[in-house]
C-alpha atoms as one frame of an Amber mdcrd trajectory, in Angstrom:
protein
 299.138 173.100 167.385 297.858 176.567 166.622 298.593 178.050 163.280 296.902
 181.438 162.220 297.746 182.132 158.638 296.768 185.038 157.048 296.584 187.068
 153.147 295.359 190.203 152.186 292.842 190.587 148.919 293.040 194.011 147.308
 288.998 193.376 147.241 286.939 195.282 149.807 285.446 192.744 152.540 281.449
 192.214 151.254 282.833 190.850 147.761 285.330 188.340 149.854 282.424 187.397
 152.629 280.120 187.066 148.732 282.779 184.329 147.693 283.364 182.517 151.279
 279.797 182.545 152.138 278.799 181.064 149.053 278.986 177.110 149.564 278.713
 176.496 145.682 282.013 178.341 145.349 283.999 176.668 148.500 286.010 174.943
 145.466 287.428 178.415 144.480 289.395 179.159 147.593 290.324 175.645 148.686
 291.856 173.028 146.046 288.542 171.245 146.537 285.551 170.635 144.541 282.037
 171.228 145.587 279.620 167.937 145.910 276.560 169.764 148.135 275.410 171.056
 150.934 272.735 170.737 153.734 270.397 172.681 153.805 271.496 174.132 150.407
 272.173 178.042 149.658 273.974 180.435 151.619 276.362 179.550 154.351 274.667
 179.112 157.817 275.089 177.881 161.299 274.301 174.445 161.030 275.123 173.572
 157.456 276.974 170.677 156.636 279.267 170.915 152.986 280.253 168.302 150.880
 283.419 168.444 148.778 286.125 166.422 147.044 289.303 166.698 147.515 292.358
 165.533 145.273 295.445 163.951 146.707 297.377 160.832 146.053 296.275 160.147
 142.988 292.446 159.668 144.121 289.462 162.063 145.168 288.934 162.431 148.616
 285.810 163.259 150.989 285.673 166.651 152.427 283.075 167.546 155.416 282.516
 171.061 156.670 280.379 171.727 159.250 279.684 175.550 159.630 279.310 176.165
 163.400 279.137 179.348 163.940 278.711 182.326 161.095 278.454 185.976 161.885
 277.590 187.980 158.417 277.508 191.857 159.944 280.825 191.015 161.379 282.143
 189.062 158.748 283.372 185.785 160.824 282.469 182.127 160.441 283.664 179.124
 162.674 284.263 175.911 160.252 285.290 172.597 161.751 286.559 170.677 158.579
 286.844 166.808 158.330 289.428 165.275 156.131 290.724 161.495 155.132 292.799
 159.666 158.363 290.280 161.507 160.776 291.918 164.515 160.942 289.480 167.615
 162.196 290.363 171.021 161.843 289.000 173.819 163.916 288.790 177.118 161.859
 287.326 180.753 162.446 288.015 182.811 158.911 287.718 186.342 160.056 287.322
 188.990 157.473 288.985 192.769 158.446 288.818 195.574 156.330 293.100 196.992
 155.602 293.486 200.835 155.492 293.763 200.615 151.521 290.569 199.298 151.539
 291.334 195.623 151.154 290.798 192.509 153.354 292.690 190.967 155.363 291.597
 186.930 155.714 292.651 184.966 158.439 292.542 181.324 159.153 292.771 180.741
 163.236
């Protein structure tokens, strides 16, 4: 199944790429809290996030391996691990609206 669900921020693109490419704030913009990462700072190809995760009552690992990140064009390729094995393939792609905003989408 393919889903592509999108939002727009009334924020112009850099300050939305400042909060997704920050791995100490992943907890912000998913309902997730941030363990660590490796290698530690900035978002990069290669990186591997830690998080926790509520649901059911209990805390939950999180995994996020960052594939694939493209700053200048504001794109990053995720592939997120969650309980019961299920993997989730994700580009977040970050486009500049008319007004000024961003538009964030999730393929």
């Amino acid at each position: 199944m393919n889903v592509c669900p999108a939002g727009v921020a009334s924020v112009p693109p850099d300050r939305v790429w400042d909060v997704l490419s920050a791995t100490e704030r992943f907890g912000e913009w998913n309902d997730a809290t941030f363990v660590s990462s490796e290698p530690s700072g900035p978002m990069q190809a290669g990186q591997v996030i830690h998080l926790t995760a509520p649901a059911l009552g209990r805390q939950w690992r999180v995994e996020i391996q960052v594939r694939d990140a493209d700053p200048q064009h504001r794109w990053v390729d995720l592939r997120v691990r969650l309980p019961f094995g299920i993997v989730n393939q994700e580009r977040v792609t970050l486009i500049q609206t008319k007004e000024g905003g961003t538009c964030v989408r999730f393929n």
